[in-house]
Backbone of each chain as ProteinMPNN parsed JSONL, in Angstrom:
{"seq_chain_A": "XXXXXXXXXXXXXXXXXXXXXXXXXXXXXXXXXXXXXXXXXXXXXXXXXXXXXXXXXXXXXXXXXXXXXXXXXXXXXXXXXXXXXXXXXXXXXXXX", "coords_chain_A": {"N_chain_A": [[0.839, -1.197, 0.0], [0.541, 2.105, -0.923], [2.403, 4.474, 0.987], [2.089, 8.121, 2.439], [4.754, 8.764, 2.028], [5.881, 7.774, 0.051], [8.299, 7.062, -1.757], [8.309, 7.191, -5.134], [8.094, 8.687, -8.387], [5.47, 9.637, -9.736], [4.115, 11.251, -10.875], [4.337, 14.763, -11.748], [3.948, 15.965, -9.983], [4.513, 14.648, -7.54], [7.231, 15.508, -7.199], [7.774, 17.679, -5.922], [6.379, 17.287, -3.633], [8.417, 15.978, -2.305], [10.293, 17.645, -2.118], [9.213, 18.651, 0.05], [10.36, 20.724, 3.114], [12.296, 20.869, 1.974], [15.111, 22.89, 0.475], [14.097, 25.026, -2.492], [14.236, 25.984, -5.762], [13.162, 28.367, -7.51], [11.618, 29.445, -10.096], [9.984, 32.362, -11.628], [7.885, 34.187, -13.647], [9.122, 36.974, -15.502], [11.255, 37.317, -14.946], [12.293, 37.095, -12.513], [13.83, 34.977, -9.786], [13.387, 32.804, -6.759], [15.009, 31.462, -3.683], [14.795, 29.363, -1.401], [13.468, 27.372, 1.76], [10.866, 24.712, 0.996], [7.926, 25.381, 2.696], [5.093, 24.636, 2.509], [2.781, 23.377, -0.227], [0.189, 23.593, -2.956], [-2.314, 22.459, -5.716], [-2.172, 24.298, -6.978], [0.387, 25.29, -7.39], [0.607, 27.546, -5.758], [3.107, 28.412, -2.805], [4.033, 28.298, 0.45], [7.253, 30.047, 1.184], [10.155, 29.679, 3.077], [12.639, 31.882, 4.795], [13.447, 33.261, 2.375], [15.745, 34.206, -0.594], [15.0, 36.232, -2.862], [15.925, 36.848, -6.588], [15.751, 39.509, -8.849], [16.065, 39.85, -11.772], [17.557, 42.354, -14.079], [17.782, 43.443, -17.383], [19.487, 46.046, -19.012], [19.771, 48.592, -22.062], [23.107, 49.932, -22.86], [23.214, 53.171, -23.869], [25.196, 54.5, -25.141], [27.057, 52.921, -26.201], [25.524, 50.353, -26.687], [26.06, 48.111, -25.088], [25.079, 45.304, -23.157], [23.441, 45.666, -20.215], [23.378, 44.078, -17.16], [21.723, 43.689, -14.601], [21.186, 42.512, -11.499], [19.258, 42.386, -8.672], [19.248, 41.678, -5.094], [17.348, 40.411, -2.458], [16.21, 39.169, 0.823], [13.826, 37.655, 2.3], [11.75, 36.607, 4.904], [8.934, 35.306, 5.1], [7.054, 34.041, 2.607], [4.401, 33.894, 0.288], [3.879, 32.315, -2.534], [2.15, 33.146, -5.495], [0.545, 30.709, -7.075], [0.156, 30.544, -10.524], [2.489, 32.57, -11.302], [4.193, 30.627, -11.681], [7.334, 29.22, -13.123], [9.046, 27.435, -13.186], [10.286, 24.529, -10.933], [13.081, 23.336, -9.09], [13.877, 20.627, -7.225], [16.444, 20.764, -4.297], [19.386, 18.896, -4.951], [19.982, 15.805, -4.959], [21.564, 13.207, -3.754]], "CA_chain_A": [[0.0, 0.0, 0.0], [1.077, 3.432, -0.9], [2.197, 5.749, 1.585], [2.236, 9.733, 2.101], [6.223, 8.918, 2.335], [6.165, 6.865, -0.733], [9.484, 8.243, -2.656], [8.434, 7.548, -6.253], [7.874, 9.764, -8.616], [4.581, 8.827, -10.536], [3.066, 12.143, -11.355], [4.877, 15.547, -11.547], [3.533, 17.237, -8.509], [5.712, 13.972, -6.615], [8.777, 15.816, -7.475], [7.592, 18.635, -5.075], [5.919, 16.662, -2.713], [9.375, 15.328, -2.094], [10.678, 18.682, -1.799], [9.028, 19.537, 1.163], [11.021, 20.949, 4.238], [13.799, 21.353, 1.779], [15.683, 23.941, 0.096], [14.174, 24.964, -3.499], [14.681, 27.067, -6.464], [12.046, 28.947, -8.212], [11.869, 30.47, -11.603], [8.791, 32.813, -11.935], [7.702, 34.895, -14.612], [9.09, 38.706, -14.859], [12.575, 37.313, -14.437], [12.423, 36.662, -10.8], [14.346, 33.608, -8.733], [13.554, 32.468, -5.594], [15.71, 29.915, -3.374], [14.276, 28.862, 0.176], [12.996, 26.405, 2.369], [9.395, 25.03, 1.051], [6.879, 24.842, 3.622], [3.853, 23.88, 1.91], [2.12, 23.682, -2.075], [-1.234, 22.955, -3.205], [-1.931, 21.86, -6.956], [-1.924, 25.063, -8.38], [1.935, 25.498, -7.013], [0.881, 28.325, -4.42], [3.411, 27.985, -2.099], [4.97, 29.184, 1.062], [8.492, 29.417, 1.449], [11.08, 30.566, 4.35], [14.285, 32.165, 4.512], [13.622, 33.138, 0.712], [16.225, 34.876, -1.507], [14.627, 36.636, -4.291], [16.733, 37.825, -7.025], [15.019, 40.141, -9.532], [17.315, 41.093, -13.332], [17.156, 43.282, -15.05], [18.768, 43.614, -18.617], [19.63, 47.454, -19.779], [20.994, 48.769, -22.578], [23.714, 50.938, -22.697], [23.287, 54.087, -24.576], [26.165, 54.814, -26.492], [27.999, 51.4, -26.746], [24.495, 49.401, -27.209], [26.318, 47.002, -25.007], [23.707, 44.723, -22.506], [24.304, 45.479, -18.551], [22.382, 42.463, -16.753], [21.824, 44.049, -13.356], [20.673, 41.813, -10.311], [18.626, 42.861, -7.23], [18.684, 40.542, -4.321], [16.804, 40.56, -1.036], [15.52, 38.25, 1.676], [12.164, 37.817, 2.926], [11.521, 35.392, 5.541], [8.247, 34.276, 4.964], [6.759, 34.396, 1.279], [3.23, 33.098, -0.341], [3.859, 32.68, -4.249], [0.831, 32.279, -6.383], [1.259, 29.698, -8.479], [0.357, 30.963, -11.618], [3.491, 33.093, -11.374], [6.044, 29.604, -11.428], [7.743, 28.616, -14.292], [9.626, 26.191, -12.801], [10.662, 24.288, -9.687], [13.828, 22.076, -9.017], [14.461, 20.406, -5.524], [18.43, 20.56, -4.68], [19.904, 18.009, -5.909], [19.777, 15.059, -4.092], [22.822, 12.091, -4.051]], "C_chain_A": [[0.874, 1.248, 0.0], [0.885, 4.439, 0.314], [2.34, 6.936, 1.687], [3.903, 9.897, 1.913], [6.997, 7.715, 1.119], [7.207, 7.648, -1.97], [9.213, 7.883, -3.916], [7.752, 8.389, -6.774], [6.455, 9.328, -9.534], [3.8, 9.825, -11.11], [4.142, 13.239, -11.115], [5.168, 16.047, -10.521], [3.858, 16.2, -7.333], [6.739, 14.793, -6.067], [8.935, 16.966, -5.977], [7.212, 18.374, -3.61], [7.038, 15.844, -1.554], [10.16, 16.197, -1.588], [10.6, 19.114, -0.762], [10.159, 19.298, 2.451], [12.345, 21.153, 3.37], [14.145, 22.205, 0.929], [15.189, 24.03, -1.374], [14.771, 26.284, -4.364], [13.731, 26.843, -7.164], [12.125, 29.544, -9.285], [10.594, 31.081, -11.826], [8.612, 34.372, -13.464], [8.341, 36.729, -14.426], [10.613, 38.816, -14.249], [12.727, 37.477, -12.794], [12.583, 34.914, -10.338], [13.834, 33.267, -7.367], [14.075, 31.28, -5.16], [15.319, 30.68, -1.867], [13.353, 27.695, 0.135], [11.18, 26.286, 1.971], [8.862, 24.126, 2.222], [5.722, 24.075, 3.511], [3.455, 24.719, 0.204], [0.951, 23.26, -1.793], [-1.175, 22.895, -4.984], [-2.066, 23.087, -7.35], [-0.513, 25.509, -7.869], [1.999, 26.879, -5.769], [2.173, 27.261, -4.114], [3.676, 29.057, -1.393], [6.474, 28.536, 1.216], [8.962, 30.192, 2.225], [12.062, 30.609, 4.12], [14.529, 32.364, 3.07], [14.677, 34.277, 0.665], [15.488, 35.133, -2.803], [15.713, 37.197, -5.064], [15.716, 38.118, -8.519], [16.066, 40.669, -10.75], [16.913, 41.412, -13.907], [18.744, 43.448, -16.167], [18.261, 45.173, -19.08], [20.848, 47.531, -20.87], [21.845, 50.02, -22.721], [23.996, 51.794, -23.769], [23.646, 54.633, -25.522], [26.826, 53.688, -26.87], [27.073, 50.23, -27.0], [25.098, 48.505, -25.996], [25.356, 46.586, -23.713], [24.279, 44.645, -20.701], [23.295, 44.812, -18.066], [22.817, 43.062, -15.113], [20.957, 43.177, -12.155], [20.605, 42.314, -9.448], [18.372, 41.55, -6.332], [18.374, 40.953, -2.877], [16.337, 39.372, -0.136], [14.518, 38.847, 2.42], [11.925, 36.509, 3.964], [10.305, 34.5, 5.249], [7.683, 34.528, 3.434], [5.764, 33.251, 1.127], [3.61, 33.559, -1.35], [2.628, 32.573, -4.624], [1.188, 31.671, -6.991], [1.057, 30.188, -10.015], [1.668, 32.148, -12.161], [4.444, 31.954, -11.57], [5.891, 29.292, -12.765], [8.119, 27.234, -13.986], [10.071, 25.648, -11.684], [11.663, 23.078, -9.461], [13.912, 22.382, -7.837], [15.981, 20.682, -5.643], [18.199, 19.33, -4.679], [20.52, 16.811, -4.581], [20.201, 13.721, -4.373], [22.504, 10.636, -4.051]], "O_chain_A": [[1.796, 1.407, 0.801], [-0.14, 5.031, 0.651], [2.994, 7.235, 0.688], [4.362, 11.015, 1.676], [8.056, 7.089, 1.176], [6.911, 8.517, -2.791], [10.221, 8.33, -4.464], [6.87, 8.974, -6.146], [6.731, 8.298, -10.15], [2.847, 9.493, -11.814], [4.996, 12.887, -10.301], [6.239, 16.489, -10.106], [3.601, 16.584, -6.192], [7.098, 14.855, -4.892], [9.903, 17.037, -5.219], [7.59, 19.021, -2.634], [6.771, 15.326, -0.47], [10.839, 15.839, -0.625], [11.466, 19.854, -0.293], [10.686, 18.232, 2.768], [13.373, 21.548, 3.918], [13.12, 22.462, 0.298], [15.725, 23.106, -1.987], [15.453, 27.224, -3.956], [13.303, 25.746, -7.525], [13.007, 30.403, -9.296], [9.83, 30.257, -12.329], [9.4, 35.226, -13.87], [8.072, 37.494, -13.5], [11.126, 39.679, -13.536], [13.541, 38.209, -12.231], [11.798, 33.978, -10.486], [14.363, 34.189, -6.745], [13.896, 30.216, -5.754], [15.432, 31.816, -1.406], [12.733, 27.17, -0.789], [10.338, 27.119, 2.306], [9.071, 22.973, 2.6], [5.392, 23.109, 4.199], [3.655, 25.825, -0.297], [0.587, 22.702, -0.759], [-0.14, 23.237, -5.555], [-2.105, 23.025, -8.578], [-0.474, 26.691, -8.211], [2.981, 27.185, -5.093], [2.424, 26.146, -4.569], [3.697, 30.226, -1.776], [6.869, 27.375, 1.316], [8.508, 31.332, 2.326], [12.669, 29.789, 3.43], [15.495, 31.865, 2.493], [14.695, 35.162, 1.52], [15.41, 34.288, -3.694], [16.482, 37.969, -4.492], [15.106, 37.239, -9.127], [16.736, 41.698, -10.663], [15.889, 41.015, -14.463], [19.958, 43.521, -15.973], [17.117, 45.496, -19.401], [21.993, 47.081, -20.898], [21.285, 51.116, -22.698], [24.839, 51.462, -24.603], [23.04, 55.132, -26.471], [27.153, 53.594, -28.053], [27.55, 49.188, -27.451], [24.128, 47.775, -25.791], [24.813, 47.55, -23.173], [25.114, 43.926, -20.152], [22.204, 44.983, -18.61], [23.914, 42.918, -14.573], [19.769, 43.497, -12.156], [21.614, 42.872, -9.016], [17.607, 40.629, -6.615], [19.078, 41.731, -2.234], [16.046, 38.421, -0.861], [14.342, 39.947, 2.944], [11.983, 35.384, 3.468], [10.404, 33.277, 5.145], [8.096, 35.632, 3.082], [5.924, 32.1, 1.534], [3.787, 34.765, -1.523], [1.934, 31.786, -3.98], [2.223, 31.887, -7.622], [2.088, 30.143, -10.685], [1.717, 32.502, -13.339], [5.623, 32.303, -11.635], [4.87, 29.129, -13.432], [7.638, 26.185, -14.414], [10.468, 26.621, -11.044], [11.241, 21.93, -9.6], [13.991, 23.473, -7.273], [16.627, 20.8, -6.684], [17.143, 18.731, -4.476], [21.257, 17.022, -3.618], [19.499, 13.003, -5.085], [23.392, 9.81, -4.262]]}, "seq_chain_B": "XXXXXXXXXXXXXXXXXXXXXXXXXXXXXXXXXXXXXXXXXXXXXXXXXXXXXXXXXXXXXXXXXXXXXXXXXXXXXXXXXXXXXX", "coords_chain_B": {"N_chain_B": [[-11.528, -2.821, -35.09], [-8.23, -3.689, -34.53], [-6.397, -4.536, -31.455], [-2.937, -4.554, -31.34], [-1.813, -5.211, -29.083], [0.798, -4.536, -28.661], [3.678, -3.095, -28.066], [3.183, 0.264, -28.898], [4.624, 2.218, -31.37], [5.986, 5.926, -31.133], [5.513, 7.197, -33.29], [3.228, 5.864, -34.064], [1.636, 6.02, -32.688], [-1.985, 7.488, -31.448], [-3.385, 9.403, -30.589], [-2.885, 12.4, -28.995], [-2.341, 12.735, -26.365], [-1.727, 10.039, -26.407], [0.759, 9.873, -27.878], [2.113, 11.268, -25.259], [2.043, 9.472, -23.655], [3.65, 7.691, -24.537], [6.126, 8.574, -25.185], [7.506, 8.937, -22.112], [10.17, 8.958, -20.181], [11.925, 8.803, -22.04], [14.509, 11.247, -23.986], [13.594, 14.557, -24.554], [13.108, 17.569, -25.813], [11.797, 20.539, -24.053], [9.869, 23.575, -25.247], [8.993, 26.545, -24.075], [6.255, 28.844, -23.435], [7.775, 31.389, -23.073], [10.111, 30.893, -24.978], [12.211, 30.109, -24.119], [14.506, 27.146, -23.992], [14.147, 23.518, -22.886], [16.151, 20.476, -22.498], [16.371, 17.193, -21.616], [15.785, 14.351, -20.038], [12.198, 12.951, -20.108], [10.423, 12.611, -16.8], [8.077, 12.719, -15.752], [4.532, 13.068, -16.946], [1.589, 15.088, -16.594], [-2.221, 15.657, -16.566], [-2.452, 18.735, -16.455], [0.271, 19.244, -18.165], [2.009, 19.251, -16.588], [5.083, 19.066, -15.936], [7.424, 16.437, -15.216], [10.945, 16.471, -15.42], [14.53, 15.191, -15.759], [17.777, 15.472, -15.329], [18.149, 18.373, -16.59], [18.595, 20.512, -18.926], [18.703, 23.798, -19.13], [18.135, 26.031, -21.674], [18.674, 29.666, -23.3], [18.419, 31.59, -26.225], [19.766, 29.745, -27.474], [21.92, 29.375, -25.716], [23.611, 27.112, -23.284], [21.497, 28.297, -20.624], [21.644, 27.053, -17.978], [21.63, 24.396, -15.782], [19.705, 21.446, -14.185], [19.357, 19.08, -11.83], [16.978, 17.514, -11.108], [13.549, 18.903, -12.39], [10.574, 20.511, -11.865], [8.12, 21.609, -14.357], [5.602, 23.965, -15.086], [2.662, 23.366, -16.329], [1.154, 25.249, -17.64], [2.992, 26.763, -19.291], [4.24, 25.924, -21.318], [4.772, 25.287, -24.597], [5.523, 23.064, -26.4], [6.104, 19.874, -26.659], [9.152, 18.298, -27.873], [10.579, 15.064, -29.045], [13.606, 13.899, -29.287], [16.447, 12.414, -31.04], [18.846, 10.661, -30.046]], "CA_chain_B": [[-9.933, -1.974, -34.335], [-7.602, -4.678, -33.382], [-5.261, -4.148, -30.469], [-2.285, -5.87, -31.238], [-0.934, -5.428, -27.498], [2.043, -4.779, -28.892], [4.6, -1.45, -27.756], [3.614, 1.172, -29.869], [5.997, 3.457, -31.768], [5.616, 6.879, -31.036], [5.283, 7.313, -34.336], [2.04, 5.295, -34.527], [0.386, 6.911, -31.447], [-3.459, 7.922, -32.168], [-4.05, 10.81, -30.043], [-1.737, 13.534, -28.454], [-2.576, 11.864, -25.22], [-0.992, 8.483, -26.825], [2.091, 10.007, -27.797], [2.733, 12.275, -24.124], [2.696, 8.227, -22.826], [4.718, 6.597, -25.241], [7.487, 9.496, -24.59], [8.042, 9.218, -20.786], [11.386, 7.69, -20.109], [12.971, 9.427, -23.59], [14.775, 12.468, -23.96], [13.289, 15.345, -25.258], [13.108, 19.085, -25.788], [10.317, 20.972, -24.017], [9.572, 24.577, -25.19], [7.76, 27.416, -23.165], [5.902, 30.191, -24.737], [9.17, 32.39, -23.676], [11.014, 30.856, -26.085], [13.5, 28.79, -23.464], [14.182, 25.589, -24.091], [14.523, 22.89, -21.46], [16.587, 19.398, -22.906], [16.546, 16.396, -20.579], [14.87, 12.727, -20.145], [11.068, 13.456, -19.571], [10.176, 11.805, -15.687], [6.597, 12.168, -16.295], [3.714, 14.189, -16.721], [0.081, 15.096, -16.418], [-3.167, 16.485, -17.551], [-2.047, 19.993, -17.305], [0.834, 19.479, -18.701], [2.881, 19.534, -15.877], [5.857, 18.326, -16.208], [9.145, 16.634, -14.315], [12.319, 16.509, -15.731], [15.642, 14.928, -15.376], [19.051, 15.362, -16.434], [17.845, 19.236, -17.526], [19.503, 21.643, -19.254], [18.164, 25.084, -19.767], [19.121, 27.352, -23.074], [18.252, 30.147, -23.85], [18.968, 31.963, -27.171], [20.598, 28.708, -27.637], [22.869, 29.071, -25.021], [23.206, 26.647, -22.173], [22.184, 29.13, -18.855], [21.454, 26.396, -16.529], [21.659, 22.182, -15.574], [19.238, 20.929, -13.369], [19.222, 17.304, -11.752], [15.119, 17.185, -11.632], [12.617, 19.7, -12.151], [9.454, 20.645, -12.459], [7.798, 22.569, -15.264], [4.343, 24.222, -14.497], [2.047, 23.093, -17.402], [0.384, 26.543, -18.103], [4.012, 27.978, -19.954], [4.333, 24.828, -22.532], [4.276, 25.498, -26.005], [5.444, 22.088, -27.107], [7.124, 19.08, -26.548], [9.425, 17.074, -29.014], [11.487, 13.987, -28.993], [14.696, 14.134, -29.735], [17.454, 11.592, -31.601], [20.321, 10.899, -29.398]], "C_chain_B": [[-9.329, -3.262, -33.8], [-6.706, -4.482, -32.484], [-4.539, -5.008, -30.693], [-1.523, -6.2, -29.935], [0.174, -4.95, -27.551], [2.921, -2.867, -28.39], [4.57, -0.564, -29.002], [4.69, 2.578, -29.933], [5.221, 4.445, -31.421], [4.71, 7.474, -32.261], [3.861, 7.197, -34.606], [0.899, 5.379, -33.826], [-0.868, 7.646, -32.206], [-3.803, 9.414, -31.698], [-3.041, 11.203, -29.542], [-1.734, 12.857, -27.123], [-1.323, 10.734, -25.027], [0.495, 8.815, -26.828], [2.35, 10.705, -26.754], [3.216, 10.201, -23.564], [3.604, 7.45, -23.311], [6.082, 7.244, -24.973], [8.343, 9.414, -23.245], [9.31, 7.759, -21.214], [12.718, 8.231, -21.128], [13.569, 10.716, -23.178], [14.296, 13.461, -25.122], [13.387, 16.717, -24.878], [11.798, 19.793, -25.44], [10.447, 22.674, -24.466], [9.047, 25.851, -24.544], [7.729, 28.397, -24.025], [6.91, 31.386, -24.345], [10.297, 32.509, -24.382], [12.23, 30.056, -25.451], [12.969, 27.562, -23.566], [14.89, 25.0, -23.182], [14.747, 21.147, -22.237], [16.841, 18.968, -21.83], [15.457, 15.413, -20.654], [13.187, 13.305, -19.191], [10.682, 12.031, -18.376], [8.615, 10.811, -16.379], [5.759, 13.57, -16.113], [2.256, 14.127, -16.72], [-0.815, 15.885, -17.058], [-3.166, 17.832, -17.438], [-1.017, 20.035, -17.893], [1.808, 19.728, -17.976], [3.838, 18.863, -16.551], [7.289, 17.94, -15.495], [9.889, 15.831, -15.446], [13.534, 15.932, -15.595], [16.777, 15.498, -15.968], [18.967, 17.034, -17.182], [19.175, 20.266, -17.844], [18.605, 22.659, -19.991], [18.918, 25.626, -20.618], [18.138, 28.233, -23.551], [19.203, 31.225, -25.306], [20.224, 30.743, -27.782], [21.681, 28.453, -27.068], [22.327, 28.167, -23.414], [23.691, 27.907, -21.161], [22.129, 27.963, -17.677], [21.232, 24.906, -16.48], [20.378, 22.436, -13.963], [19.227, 19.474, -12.932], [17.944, 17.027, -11.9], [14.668, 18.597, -11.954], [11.404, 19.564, -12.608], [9.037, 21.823, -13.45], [6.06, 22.853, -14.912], [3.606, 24.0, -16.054], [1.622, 24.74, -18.519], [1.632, 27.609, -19.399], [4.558, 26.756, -21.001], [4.086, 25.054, -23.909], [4.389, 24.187, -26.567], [6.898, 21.165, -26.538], [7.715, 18.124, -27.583], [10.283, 16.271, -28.618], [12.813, 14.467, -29.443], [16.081, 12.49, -30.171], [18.121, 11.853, -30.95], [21.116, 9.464, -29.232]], "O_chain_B": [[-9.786, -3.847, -32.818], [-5.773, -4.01, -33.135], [-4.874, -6.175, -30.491], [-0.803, -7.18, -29.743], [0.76, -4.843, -26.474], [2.434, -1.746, -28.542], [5.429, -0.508, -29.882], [5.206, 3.401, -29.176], [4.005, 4.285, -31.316], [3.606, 8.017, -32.221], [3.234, 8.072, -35.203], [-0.268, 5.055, -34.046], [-0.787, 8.236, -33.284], [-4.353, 10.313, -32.335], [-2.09, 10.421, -29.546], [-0.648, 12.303, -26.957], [-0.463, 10.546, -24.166], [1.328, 8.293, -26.087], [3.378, 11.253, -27.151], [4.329, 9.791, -23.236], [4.279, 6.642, -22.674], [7.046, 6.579, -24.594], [9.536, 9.711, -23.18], [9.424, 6.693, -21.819], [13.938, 8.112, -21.02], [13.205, 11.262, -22.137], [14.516, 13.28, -26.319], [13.714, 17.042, -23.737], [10.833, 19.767, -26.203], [11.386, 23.156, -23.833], [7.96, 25.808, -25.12], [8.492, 28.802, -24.902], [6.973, 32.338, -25.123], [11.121, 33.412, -24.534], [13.074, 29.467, -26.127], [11.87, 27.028, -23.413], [15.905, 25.454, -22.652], [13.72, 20.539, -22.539], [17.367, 19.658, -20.956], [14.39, 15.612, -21.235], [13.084, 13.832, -18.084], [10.63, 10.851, -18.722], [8.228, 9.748, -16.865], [6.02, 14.621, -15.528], [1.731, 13.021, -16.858], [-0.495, 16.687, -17.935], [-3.866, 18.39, -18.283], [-1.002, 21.11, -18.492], [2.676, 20.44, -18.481], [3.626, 18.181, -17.554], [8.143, 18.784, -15.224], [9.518, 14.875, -16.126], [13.867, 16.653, -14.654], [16.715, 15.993, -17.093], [19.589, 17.161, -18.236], [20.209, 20.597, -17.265], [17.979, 22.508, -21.04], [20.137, 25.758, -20.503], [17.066, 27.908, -24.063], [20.407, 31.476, -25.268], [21.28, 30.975, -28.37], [22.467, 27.604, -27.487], [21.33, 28.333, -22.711], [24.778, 28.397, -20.853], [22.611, 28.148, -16.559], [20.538, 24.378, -17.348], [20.331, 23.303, -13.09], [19.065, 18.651, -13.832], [17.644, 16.274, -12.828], [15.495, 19.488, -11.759], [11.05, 18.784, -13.492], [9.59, 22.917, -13.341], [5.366, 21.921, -14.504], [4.169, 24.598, -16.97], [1.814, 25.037, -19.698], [1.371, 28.615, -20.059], [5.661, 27.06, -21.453], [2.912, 24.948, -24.263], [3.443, 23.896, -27.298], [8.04, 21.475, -26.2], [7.015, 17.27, -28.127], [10.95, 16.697, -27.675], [12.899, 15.561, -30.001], [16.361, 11.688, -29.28], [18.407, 13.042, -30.813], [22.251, 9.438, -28.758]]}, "name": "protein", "num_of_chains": 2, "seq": "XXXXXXXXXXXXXXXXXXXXXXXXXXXXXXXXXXXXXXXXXXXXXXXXXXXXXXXXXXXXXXXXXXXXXXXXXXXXXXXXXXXXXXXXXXXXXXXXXXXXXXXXXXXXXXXXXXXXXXXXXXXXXXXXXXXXXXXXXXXXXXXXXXXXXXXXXXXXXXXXXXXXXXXXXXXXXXXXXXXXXX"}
């Protein structure tokens, strides 16, 4: 019998389910990262996460030389609700 | 209609459905409507279109920016998935 602690992966929303309590990385629309601890998802990928790093880039270009300055903003937030329709993508770390 | 039981080719899949199941396990290229592409062995996926990942490698503008060991892909940013020869 399958339990709530059953490690395969048999459906996508496993992968996450597997995730929990540990460290992810977020890719959301609008060029924004987040990496922290997830607390909890539901199927549309809400989540909360703790101890987040957001980092926010921005690509400018430069004026007279055209050339592309790729500027990064980063902050921490301790607690954070995403909506899910904001995620692109979600990998657990990487796990030996 | 006879079923011959037998492992169909991708190729010979009936519905879009048919071929997402005949794929899992392969490596392929998924798309998103921002134009990054995400290469790596497809886990598995579901009726939105979710999708997990192995082995990934993100590119964009055809450059590799990023490796992942799993991930997930949120169905809703999918433009298309193809197989790939390797």
């Amino acid at each position: 019998m399958a339990t709530e602690e059953d490690n395969t992966v048999r459906e996508p929303l496993d992968l996450i389910r597997l995730s929990l309590d540990e460290k992810v990385y977020v890719k959301l629309k609008g060029e924004r990262e987040l990496r922290g601890k997830l607390h909890a998802y539901d199927q549309h990928l809400n989540m909360i996460l703790g101890d987040v790093e957001e980092t926010v880039t921005m690509v400018e270009i430069d004026e007279e030389t055209f050339e592309e300055i790729i500027k990064t903003n980063k902050r921490m937030v301790p607690y954070l609700f995403v909506r899910g329709d904001g995620v692109i993508l979600v990998s657990p770390p990487l796990r030996s | 209609m006879a079923d011959s039981g037998q492992q169909q080719a991708p190729s010979s899949a009936k519905t879009p459905a048919d071929f997402l199941k005949s794929i899992k396990g392969k490596p392929v290229i998924v798309k998103l409507n921002s134009g990054v592409d995400y290469r790596g062995v497809l886990a598995c996926l579901d009726g939105y279109m979710n999708i997990a990942m192995e082995q990934t490698e993100e590119y964009v503008n055809g450059q590799l920016k990023n490796k992942y060991g799993d991930c997930f892909i949120r169905g809703n940013n999918v433009l298309y998935i193809s197989t790939v020869r390797s």
